[in-house]
C-alpha positions in Angstrom: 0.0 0.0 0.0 0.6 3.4 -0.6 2.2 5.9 2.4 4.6 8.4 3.7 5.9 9.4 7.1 8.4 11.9 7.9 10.2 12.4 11.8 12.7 14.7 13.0 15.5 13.9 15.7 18.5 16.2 17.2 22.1 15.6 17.2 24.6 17.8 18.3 22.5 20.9 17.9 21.6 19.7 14.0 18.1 18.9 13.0 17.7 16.0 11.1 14.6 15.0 8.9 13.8 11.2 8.1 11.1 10.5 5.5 9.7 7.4 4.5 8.0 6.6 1.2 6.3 3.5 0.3 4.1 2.4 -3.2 2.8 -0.7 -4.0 4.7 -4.1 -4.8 4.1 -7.3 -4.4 7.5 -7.7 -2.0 9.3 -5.7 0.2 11.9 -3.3 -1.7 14.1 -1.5 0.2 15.7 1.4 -0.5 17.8 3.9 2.1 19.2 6.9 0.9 21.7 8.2 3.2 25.5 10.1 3.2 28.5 8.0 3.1 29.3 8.5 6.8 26.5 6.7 7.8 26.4 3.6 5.6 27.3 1.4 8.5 23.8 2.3 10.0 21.9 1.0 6.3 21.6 -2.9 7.8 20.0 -1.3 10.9 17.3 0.6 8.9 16.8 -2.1 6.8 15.6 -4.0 9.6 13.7 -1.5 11.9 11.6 -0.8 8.2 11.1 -4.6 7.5 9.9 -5.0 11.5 7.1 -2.6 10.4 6.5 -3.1 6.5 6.0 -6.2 5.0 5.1 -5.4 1.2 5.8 -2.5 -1.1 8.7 -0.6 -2.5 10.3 1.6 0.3 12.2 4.6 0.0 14.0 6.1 3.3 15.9 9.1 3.0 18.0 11.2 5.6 18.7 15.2 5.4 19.7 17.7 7.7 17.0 20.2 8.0 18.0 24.0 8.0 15.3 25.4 8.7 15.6 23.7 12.3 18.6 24.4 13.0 19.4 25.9 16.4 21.6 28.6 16.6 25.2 28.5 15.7 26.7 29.6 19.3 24.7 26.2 20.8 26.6 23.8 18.8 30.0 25.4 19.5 32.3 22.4 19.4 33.7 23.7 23.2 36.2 20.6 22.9 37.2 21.8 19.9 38.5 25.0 21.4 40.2 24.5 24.2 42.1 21.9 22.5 43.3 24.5 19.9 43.9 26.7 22.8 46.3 24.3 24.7 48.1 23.5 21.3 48.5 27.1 20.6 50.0 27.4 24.1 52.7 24.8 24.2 53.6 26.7 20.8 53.6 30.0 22.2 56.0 28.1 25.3 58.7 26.5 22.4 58.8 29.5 20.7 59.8 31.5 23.8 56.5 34.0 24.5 53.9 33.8 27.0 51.1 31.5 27.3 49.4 34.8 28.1 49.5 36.1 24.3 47.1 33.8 22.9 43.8 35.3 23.1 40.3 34.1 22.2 40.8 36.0 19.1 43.3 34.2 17.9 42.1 30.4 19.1 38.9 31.2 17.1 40.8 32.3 14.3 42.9 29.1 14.1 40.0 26.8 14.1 38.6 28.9 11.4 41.7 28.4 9.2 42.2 24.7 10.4 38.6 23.2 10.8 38.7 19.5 12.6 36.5 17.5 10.7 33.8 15.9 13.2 32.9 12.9 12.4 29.4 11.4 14.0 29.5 9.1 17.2 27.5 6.5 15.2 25.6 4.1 18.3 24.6 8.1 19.9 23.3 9.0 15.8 21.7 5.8 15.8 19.4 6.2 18.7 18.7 9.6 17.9 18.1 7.9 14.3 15.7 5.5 15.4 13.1 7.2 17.5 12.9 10.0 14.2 12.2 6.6 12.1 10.0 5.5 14.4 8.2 8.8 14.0 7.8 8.5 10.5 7.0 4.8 10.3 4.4 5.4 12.7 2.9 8.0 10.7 3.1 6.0 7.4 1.4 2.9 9.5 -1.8 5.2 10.1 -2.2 6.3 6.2 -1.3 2.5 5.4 -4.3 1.7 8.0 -6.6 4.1 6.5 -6.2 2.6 2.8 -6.2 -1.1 3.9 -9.9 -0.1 5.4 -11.2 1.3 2.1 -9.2 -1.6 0.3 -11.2 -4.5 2.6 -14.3 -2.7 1.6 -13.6 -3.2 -2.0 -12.3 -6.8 -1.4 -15.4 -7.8 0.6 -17.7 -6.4 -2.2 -16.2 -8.8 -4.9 -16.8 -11.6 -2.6 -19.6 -11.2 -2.4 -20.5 -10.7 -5.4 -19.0 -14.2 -5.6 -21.3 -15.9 -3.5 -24.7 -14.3 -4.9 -24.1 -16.3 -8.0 -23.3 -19.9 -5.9 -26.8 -21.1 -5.7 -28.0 -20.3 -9.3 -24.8 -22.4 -10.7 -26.0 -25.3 -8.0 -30.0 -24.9 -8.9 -28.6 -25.7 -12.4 -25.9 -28.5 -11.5 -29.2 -31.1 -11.4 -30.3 -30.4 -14.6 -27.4 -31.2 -16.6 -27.4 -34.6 -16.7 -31.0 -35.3 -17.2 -30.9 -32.4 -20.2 -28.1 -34.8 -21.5 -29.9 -37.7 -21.3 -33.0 -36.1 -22.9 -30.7 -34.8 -25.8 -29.5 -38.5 -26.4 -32.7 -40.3 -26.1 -34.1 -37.7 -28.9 -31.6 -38.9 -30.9 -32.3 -42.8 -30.4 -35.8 -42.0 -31.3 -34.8 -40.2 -34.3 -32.8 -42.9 -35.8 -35.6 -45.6 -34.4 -32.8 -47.3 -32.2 -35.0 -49.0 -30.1 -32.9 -52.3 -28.4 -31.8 -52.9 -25.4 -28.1 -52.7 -25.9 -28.3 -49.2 -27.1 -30.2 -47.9 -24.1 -27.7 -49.3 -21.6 -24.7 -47.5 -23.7 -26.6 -44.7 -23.7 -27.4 -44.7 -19.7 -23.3 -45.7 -19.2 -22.6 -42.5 -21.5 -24.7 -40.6 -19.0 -23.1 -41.7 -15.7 -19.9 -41.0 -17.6 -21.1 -37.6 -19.0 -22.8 -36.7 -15.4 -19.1 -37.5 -13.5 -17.4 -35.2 -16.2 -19.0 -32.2 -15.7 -19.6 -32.7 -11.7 -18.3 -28.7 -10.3 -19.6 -30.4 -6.9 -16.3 -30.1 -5.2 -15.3 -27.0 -7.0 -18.2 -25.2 -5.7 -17.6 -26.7 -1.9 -14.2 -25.5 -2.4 -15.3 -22.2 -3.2 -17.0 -21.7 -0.1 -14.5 -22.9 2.3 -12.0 -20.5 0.6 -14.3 -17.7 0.4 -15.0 -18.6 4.5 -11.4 -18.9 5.1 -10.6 -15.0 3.7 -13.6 -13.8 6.2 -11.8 -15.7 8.8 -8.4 -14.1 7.6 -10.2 -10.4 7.1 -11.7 -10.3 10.8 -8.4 -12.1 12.3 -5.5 -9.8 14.5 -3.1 -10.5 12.6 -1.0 -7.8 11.5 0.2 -9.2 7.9 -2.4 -11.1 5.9 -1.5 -9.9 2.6 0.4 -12.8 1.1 -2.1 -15.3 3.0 -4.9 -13.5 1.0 -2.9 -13.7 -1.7 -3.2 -17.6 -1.9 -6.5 -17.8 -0.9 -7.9 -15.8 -3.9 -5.3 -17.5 -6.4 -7.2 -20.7 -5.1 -10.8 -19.4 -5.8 -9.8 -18.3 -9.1 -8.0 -21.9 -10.1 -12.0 -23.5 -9.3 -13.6 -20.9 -11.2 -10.9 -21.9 -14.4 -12.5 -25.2 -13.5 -16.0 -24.9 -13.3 -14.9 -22.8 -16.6 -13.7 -25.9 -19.0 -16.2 -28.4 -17.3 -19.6 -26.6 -17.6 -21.6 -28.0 -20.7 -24.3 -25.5 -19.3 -24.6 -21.8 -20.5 -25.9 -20.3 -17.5 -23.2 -22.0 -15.4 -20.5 -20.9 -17.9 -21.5 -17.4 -18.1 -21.9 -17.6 -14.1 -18.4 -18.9 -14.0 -17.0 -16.1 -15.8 -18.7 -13.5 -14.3 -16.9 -15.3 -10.3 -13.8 -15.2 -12.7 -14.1 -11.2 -13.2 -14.7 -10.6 -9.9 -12.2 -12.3 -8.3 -9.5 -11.2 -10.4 -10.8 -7.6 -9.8 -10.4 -8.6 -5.8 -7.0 -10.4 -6.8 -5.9 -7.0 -8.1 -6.7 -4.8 -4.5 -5.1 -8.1 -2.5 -2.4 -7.0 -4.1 -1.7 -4.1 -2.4 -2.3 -5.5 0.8 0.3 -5.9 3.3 
């Protein structure tokens, strides 16, 4: 299912933005977008996403939000100074002046023309990382929610439209045979075969004809899949997308079957008709998760 979710987090002063961006597909795609420095955390993400996401193609990207920012004189890398300071110091001592001549002028002046490159304490990043994930996933989770709703709605209603047309293809499933065996014995009639013999064949040709085109077990399978997604539908648990998945590949392998056995036109054109509607509840499963 479609979604996006988007959380913030703070490190060192910085304000970071996480957004999360998932369409459908029928597996879970992962994709992280994040700078070089923090590559060692992509196996993490990959697994706090997958914890939450089960199907779709995800896209996670990291940037530093500006307009967050806090102002520059609260992320003054302190350490950073007095180090220069004492450097600058024992330099001022070997050189024969006083420790006394190197002012705050000239410390921040130095670390202007000689700026340490920080890097990121990554397991302090990574918490701060995680509860702005968290943030987004959980924001992604609620749109997710909201489709899956209208998406079971849609699902339910092909369904059903599924089991309005079970009873007219069983009203029908009695007279098939005996409309067979009425077609045949017009025919012995017509070419005056009156003996014995010819009646029996034609009563074996019958049984055979009546076992051919029995959808008995098709149709009983149809209902205990079409019980089984209700079951699935109303159930807690939190991924049923694959499970529906089968069920409705199921329903529509009977339907092919009841297809190629019917010898009846109302129970062919009943068939098709369950075929359209389950493949148009086959295309929403999809996109559940």
């Amino acid at each position: 299912m479609t979604g996006y979710g988007k959380g913030t987090f703070t490190y060192e002063g910085a304000v970071y933005l996480i957004e999360v961006h998932s369409v459908n597909r029928k597996h879970l795609d992962v994709s992280v977008i994040f700078p070089k420095e923090l590559l060692p955390l992509d196996i993490a993400v990959r697994k706090w996403i997958a914890s939450k996401i089960k199907r779709g193609q995800v896209t996670c990207r990291l940037s530093r939000d500006l307009s967050g920012d806090v102002k520059p004189e609260q992320v003054f890398d302190f350490n950073a100074a007095k180090a220069t300071k004492m450097s600058l110091e024992k330099l001022a001592e070997e050189v024969g002046f006083s420790k006394d001549a190197i002012t705050c002028s000239i410390v921040l002046d130095q670390m202007e023309k000689f700026p340490k490159s920080r890097t990121k304490d990554l397991d302090v990043f990574k918490k701060c990382l995680k509860e702005g994930l968290d943030q987004a996933l959980e924001k992604i989770l609620e749109m997710k929610h909201t489709e899956g709703s209208e998406l079971m709605k849609d699902i339910q209603m092909h369904l059903a439209n599924v089991k309005k047309l079970l009873p007219s293809i069983q009203s029908e499933l009695s007279n098939n045979p005996k409309a067979y065996e009425s077609r045949l014995m017009q025919k012995l009639e017509d070419y005056k075969i009156a003996d014995i013999e010819s009646k029996e064949k034609l009563l074996r040709e019958v049984v055979l004809y009546a076992d051919k085109v029995d959808i008995a077990e098709e149709l009983s399978r149809i209902e205990a899949h079409l019980k089984h997604i209700d079951e699935v539908l109303n159930s807690d648990e939190s991924s049923i997308g694959k499970t529906l998945d089968f069920i409705v590949q199921e329903l529509h392998r009977e339907a092919n079957t009841i297809a190629s056995k019917s010898q009846n036109l109302n129970i062919t054109q009943s068939a098709l008709t369950i075929k359209s509607s389950i493949e148009k509840a086959r295309e929403q499963v999809q996109n559940v998760e």
